[in-house]
N, C-alpha and C positions, 0 to 999 in steps of 0.2 A: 628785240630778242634779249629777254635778260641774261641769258649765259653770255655773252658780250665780255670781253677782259677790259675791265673798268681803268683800273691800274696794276702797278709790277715793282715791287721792291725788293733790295736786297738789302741785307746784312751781313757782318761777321760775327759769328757764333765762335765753338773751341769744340773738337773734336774731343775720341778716347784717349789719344797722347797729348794732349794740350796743347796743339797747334789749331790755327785759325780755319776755319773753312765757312761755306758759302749757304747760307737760308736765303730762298726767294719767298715771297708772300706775293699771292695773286688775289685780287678780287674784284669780281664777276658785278655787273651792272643789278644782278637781283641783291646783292650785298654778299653773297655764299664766297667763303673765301680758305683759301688753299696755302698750305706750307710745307715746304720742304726743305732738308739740309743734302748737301753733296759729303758722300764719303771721300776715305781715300785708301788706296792700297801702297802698300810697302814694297811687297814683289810685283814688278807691272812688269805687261808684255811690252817689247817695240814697239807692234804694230797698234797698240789701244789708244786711245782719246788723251789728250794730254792737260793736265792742270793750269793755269794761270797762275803762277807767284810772283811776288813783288821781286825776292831775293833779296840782296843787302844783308846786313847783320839783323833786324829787328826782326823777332820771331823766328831766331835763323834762319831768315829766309823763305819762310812758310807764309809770309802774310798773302793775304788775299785783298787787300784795297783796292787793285786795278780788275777785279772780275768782279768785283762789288761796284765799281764807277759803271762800269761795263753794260751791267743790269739796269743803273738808273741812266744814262746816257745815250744808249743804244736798244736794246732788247725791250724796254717798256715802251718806248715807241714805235717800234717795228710789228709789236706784236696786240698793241692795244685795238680794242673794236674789235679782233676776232672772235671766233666762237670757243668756247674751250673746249667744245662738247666734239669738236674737231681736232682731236689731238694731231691723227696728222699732217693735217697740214699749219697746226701751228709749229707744229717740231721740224716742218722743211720751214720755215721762216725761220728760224733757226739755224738750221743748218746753211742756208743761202745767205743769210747775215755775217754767219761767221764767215766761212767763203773757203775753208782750207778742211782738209781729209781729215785732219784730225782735232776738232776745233782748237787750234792754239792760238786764234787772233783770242777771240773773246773767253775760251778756257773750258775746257768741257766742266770744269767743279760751278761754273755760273752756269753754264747751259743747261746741264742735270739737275740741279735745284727748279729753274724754272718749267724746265719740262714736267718734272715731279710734281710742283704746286698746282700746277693749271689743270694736271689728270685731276688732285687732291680736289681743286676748287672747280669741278664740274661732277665730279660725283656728289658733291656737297649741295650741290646747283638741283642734281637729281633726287636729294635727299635720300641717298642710299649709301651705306657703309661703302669701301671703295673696291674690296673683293667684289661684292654683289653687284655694282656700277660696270667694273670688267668682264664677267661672267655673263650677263648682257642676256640674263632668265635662262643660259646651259647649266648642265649639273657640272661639276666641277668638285674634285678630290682635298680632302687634307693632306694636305704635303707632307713627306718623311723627314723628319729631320733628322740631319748628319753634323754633331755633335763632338767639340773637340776637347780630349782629354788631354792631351802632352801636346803642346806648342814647340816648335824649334824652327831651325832656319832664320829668316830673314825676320820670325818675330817673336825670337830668343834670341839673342844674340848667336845665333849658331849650333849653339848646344849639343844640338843634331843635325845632318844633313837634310832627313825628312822634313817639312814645314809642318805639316800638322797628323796626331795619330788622333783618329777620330770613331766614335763609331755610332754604328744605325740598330733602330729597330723594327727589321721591316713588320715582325711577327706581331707588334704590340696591339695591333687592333684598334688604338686610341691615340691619338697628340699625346691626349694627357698620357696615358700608359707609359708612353715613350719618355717622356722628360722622366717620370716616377723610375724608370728604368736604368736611364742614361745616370740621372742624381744618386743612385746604389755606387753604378761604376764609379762616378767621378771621384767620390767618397772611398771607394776604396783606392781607387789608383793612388789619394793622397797619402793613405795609410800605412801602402808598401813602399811606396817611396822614402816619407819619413821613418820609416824601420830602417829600411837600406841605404838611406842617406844623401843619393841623389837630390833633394826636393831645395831648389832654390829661387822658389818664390810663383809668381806667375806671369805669362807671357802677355803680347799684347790683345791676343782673344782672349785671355780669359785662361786659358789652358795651364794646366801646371808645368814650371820652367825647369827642365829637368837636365841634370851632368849626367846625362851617362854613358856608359864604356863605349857603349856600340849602337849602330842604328839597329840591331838586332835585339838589344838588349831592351830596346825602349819597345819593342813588338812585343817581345817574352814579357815584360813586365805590364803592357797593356791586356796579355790574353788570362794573366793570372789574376788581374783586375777584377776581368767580367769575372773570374769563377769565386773568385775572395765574395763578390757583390752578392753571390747567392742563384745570378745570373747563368746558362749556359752558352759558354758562346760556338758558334755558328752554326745554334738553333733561334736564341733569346736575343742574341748579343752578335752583332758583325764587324769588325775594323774595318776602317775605310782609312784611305792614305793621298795628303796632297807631299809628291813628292818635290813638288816645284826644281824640275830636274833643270831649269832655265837657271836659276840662279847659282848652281856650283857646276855645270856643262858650258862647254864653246867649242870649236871648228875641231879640236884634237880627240874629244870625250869629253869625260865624267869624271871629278875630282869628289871624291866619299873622303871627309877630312877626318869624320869621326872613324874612321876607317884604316886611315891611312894608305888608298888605292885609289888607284889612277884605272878607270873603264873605258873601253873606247865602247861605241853604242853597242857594238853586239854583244859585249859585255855586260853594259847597261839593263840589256833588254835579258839577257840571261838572270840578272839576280834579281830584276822584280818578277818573273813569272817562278823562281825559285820562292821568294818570298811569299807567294799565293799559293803556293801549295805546303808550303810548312805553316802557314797561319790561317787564321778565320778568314780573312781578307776577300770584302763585297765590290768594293770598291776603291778606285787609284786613278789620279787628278794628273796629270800631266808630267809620266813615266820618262819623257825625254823634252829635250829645249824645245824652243818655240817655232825652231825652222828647222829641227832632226825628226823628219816627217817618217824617213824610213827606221827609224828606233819604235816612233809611236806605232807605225802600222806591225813589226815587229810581235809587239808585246799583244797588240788588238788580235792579231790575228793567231798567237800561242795562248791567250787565253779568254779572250773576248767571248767566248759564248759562255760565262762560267760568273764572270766577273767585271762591272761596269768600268771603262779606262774612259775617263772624261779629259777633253779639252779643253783648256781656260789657254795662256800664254799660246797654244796653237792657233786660236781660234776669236778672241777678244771680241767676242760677241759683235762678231760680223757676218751675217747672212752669207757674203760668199766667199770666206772661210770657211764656214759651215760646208756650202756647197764641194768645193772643193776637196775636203778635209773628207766627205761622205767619198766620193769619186775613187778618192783613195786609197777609202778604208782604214783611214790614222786611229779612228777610236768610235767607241759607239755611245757618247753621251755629252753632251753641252752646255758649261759653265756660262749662267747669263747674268754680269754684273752691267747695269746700265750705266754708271760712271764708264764703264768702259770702251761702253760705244755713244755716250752724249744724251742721246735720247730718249724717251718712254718706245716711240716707234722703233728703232733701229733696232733697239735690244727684244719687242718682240717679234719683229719682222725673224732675227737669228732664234728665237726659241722658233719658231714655224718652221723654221727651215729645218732645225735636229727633229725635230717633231714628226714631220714629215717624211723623213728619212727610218722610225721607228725607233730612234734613240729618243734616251733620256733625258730631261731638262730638267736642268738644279738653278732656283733663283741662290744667289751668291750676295753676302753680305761683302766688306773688305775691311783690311785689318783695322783704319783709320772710322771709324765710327760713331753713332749720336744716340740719342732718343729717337730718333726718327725710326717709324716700323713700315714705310714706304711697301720693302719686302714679303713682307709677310702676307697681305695684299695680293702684289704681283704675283708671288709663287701658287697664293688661293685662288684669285680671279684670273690666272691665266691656263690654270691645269697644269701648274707645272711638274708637279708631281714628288718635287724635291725642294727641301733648303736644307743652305748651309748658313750660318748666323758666327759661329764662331763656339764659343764654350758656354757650360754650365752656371758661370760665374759673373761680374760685372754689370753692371744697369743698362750698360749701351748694347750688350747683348738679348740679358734678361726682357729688358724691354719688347724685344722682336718676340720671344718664347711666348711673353705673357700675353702678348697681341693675337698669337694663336690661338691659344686657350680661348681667349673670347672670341674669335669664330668658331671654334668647334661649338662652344656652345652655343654661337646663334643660329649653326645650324641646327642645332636639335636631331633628334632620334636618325635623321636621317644622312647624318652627316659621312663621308665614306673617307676614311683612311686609306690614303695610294698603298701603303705597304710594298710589295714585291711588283705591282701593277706600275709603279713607276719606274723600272728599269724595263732596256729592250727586251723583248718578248723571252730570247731564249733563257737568259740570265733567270727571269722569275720559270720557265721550267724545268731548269736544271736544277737551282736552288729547290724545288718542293719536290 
């Protein structure tokens, strides 16, 4: 059988912030061979997959030499002679190697890469782009992309409370439409910034790094974006908001620094559904911490037919997460970053499960990133319906946008834009 994994290597590559991370290279007994790099996130939940670093002083701490020994020591032995064309159960070889919930013996930043190359070096095997390898002859949507203007939180130095102000456009009919869309915004968001003085350079997506007075004021100034761009927004033009409420929340509330207010959740859950009705606002990324499950269901259930409330820190792209997280009505849409659960399977086994429940699925880039368009891919070849990549700006981003682009056009004429079709059902009938 030539799909057979011949051999398994790994390397240290350098992320978007200059720290080290993890490339696996797989190649298959027909010669077809597979690579991948492992992201990494800034804001991570508790309960998600956990890195392997050397720590010490060199690379502050950020090296990866021991999930790179890891690869050639372990993993390329365990997993050679398989099939690749068998991703799952090379990914439980995997997961049964490592031996712990969250791979920290061998590292989920080496497990992710390998898992990622072996999908890479078996669609290669099939001689099929890797969308059309996963899509497996189903029709399958161009994903919306959700697109970030103003960066802040944990990848701004704080700037702002909110982590990213972002926006969609479900109406554009086209990928490309959308970027031609988003690039007016982005452009203008710069414009008014530097008139008004804010504008202090750019985040680690890409996003413009902005001081300003209020997490209010960063809204007001993104809505006057779209209309600067020529754009109308919440017809043309929609804000979407990760409010990464995990990283300024714990056991008492919600600390808004830009603010200067202390919320307890009921609080919390008052000023975002406040905030969706004074702005465009399509979508909001995790409205409370990772275990104030009664804030999220809160805010899902004051405005959840209106407005997509995704789970990422709630939910770390775990099937049952997901399950339970449905049960209880916390939110109606799921962040799927495969760093965050280890493996190609895990992470789609959890878009199934949102899937199946009638919510949303957004393939998720992380702030730590490559050249690697891995994503772009997954989000096509699995229907997800949504990506998030980061901003309009920087190559490690750009890269994933441009990788779009050439599937939309290898779909040709018949290619379909999720637009509104990628949120839960009532959201796109309220919206039209």
């Amino acid at each position: 059988m030539t799909s057979r994994i011949a051999s398994v290597t790994g390397r240290q590559l350098w992320d978007s912030r200059g720290r080290p991370t993890v490339e696996a290279e797989v190649t298959l007994e027909s010669g077809a061979v597979g690579r991948a790099i492992a992201p990494a996130g800034a804001s991570r939940g508790a309960h998600e997959a956990i890195d392997l670093r050397d720590g010490g002083t060199a690379f502050g701490g950020f090296g990866v030499n021991g999930a790179v020994a890891g690869i050639g020591a372990e993993i390329a032995g365990a997993i050679a002679g398989m099939d690749a064309r068998d991703q799952a159960a090379v990914d439980k070889a995997l997961c049964d190697l490592d031996g712990t919930l969250n791979k920290a013996r061998l590292g989920a930043n080496a497990v992710v890469a390998v898992s990622m190359a072996v999908l890479h070096a078996a669609a290669s095997d099939a001689r099929e782009p890797l969308w059309r390898y996963l899509a497996g002859g189903k029709a399958v949507r161009i994903p919306l992309p959700e697109i970030q203007i103003f960066g802040g939180g944990a990848h701004a130095g704080r700037r702002t409370d909110v982590q990213d102000f972002m926006v969609m456009c479900p109406n554009a009919g086209s990928f490309r439409r959308a970027l031609e869309i988003t690039g007016d915004v982005y452009r203008a968001a710069g414009r008014l910034m530097e008139a008004k003085g804010p504008l202090s350079g750019v985040a680690d997506e890409g996003g413009w790094w902005p001081n300003f007075a209020s997490n209010e004021d960063a809204l007001d100034t993104l809505t006057q974006a779209i209309e600067a761009s020529g754009h109308r927004a919440g017809e043309d033009v929609f804000i979407s908001l990760d409010i990464a409420a995990n990283e300024f929340g714990d056991a008492s509330g919600y600390r808004l620094a830009l603010d200067d207010r202390r919320l307890s959740g009921e609080d919390m859950a008052a000023r975002i559904v406040e905030w969706a009705g004074r702005y465009p606002i399509l979508s909001i990324e995790d409205p409370a911490g990772q275990d104030d499950w009664a804030t999220m269901a809160a805010v899902t259930a004051a405005i959840g037919e209106r407005v997509q409330i995704i789970g990422d820190d709630v939910l770390v792209t775990d099937a049952a997460r997901v399950a339970r997280a449905g049960e209880a009505a916390v939110c109606n849409a799921a962040l799927i970053k495969v760093n965050q659960v280890g493996t190609v399977t895990e992470a789609k086994a959890a878009l199934d499960a949102a899937a199946q429940r009638g919510w949303g699925t957004i393939v998720s880039a992380r702030s730590g990133e490559s050249e690697d368009v891995t994503i772009a891919h997954l989000a096509t070849g699995w229907n997800a319906g949504q990506l998030k990549v980061g901003s309009f700006t920087r190559s490690e981003r750009m890269a994933k946008w441009n990788e779009m682009l050439r599937i939309e056009e290898a779909m040709g004429v018949g290619a379909e834009y999720a637009g509104f079709s990628a949120f839960a059902a009532t959201i796109g009938r309220v919206a039209a």
